[in-house]
Every structure is written in structure tokens, then in C-alpha cells.
C-alpha positions in Angstrom: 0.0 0.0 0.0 1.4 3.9 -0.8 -0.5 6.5 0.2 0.9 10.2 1.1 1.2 10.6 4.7 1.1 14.3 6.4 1.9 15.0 10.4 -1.8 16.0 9.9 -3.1 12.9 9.2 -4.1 11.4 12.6 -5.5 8.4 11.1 -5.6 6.5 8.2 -8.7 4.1 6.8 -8.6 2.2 4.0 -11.0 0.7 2.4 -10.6 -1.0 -1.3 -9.6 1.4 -3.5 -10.0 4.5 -1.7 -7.8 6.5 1.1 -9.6 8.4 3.3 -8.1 11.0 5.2 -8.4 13.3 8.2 -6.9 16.5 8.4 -7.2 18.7 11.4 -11.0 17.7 11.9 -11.7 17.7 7.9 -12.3 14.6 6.1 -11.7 14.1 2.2 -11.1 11.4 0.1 -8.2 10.6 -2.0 -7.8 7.6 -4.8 -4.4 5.7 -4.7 -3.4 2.0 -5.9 -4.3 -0.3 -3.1 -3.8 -4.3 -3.3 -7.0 -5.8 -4.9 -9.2 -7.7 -2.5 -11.9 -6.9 0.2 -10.5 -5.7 3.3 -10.6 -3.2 5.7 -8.0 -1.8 7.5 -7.3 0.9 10.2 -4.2 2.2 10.6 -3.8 5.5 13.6 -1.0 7.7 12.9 1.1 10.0 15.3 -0.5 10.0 18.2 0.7 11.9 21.1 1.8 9.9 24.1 0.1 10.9 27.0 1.8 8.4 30.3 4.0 6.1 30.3 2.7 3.5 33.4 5.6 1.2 35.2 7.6 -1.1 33.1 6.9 -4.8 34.1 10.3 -6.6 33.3 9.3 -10.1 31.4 10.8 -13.4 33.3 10.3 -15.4 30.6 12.5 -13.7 28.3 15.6 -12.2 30.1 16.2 -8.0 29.4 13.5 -7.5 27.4 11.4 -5.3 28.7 7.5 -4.0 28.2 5.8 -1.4 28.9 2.1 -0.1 29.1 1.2 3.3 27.8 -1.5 5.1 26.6 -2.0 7.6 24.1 -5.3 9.3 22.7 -6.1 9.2 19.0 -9.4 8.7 16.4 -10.7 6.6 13.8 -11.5 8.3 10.6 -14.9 10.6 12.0 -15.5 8.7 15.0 -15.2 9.7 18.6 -11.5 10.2 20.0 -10.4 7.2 21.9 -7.6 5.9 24.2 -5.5 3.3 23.0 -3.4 0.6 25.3 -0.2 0.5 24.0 2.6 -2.2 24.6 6.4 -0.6 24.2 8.6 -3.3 23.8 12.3 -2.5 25.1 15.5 -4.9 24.2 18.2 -4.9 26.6 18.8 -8.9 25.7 22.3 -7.7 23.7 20.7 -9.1 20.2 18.7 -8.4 17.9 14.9 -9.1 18.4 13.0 -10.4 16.1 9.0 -9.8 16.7 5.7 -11.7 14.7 2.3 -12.6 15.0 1.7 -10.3 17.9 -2.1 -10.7 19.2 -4.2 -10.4 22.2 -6.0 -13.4 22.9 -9.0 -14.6 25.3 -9.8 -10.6 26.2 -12.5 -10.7 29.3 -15.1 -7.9 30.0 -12.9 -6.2 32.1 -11.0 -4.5 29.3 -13.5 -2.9 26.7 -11.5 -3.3 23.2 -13.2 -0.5 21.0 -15.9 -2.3 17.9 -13.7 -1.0 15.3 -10.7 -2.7 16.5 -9.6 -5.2 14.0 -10.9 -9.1 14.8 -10.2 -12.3 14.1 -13.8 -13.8 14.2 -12.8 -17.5 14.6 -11.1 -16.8 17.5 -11.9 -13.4 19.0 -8.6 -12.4 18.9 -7.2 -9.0 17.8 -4.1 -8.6 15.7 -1.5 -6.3 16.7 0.7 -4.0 14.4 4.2 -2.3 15.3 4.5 1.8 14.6 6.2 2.5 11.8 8.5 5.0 11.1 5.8 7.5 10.0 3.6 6.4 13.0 1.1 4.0 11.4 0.4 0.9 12.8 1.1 -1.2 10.5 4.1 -3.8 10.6 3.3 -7.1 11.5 7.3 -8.1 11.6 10.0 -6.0 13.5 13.3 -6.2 14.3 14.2 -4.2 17.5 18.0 -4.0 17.7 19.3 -4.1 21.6 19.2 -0.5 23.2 16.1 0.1 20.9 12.2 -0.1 21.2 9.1 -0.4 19.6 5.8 0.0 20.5 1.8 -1.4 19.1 -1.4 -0.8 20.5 -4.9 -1.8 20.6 -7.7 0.8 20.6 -10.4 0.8 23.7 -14.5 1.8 24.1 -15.0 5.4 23.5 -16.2 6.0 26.8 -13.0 5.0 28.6 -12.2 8.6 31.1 -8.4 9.4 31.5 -8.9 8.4 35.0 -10.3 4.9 34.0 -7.6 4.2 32.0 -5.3 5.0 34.2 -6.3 2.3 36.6 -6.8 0.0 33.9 -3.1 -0.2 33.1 -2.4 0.1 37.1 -4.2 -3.0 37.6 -2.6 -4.8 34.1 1.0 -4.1 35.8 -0.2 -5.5 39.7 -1.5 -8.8 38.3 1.0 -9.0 35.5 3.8 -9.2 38.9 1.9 -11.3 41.1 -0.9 -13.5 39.5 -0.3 -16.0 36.5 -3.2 -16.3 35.8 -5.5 -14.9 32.0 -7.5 -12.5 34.3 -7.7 -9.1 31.6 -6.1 -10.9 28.7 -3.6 -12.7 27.1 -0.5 -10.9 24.9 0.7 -13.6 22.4 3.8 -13.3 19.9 6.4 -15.3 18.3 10.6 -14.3 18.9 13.6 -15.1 18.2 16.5 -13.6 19.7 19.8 -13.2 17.6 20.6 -16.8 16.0 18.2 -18.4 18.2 15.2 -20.8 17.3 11.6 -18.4 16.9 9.6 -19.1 19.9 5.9 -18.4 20.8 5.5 -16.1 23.9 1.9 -15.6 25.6 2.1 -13.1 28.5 -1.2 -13.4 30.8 -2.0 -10.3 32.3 
């Protein structure tokens, strides 16, 4: 997909043929090539982080390290929205290799917002990595060590600051002291340096 992006673009919807765009609360529509087929696909550019919440250091694979953010942001002319967003940080000392990042067996205690893309068989969601223009929209990534990258998953519309502040404050407690699938489950595949790909599922 090519499409001309601005720093004024806030988000990006594709559908088909057609780009459309918003612009500082305008909306217009511009035709590009796209890739033939029926699909729909939302991709949220530049947003502005807005807290960055403790970072919960991952056991399972030594020095690298995620944290949960949040940022605010808006799809095409709907409502703003918070989004949960997962920064991944690699202190392992080789190159990270990410894939097939999802969030799995979400309960009714997070409220993923209905335009969030889902897998129907399964009810999961797949995540994309921020590009370097601020899309999300790479589903592989290579994080060298000392470096980070971040996805996200968009929430209800009706989430408050407030509420989502707790949200991730109660995603880091039982992240540190329950292994248990209580808000969701963060699945991806990684392989570090020369090292045989493995799948990773995080319960928080």
C-alpha cells in the first residue's frame, strides 16, 4: 500500500480502492493503488503519548522489557479514543525479532473499542508495530538491543483518563503477582539473535 502521509493525518482508513483521510477535523477522500481484495484496515498515525505507566520486566524472556502506555487518538470521524499501547524494550544484547503479535482470550474487564480489528474465529485481535511514520502497521519487526518499539490496541470510547489510568495500574499489579489470564492474554512469536523463533503468551 502507498499512500501520502502528512503529520496531519491522525489516522488513516482504507478501504478498497479508496484512502480516506483526516486533516485537522476535515475529512476528504483521495484515490491511490491499493492491493486488490476486500479488506478493511485501520491504521492511527502520530499520536501523542500521553503516560507512560511502570515497566513490568518479562521473566520469561531475560532484558526485554514492556511497557504499558497510553496515548489518545481517532478513527476516521468517530469519537477520540484511548489506545493501550505495549512498548517493547531490548536490553537482551541481540537483535529481536518480533511476529504474530495478538491479544487473545480478552474478558469484560477491558472494553476493546468495535472497530478494533478481529479475528472472528477466534476473538482475537491482531497487533501491528509503529512505523517509522507512526502507522500501525508492521506485523514483523526487528528491534536492535538498546532500541524499542511500540503497538497498541484501541479501547471503548467512553473509557475517562482516570479509568484508564487504573486499567493499566491494575494490568501491571497482576501481571507481577498472578499467572493467571485475568484481563487478557499478549501472544507473539521471537527469536533472539541466531536463536530458534519461539511463541510467547504473556497473561496479564
Amino acid at each position: 500500500m502507498k499512500a501520502l502521509l502528512t503529520k496531519y493525518n491522525p489516522y488513516l482508513l482504507t478501504m478498497g480502492s479508496t484512502v480516506i483521510t483526516a486533516k485537522s477535523g476535515t475529512f476528504g477522500m483521495e484515490n491511490v493503488p491499493m492491493p486488490s481484495g476486500d479488506f478493511v484496515e485501520q491504521l492511527p498515525l502520530a499520536i501523542e503519548h500521553i503516560s507512560i505507566s511502570e515497566a513490568v520486566n518479562l521473566e520469561i524472556v531475560d532484558n526485554l522489557e514492556i511497557t504499558l502506555l497510553y496515548c489518545k487518538g481517532s478513527f476516521s470521524t468517530v469519537e477520540s479514543c484511548f489506545f493501550l499501547e505495549f512498548n517493547f524494550f531490548n536490553n537482551t544484547g541481540n537483535v529481536v525479532n518480533i511476529l504474530d503479535i495478538q491479544l487473545k482470550n480478552v474478558t469484560n474487564l477491558v472494553r476493546i473499542h468495535p472497530r478494533a480489528s478481529k479475528n472472528i474465529r477466534d476473538d482475537s485481535y491482531a497487533l501491528k508495530f509503529v512505523n517509522a511514520n507512526g502507522a500501525y502497521n508492521e506485523r514483523t519487526i526487528t528491534i536492535e538491543t538498546g532500541s524499542g518499539r511500540k503497538t497498541g490496541i484501541p479501547l471503548a470510547e467512553d473509557y475517562s483518563e482516570d479509568e484508564i489510568k487504573k486499567l493499566i495500574e491494575s494490568l501491571n499489579y497482576h501481571k507481577k503477582n498472578d499467572g493467571s489470564s485475568k484481563y487478557f492474554t499478549l501472544k507473539y512469536n521471537i527469536m533472539i539473535g541466531y536463536n530458534k523463533p519461539q511463541d510467547i503468551e504473556l497473561k496479564y
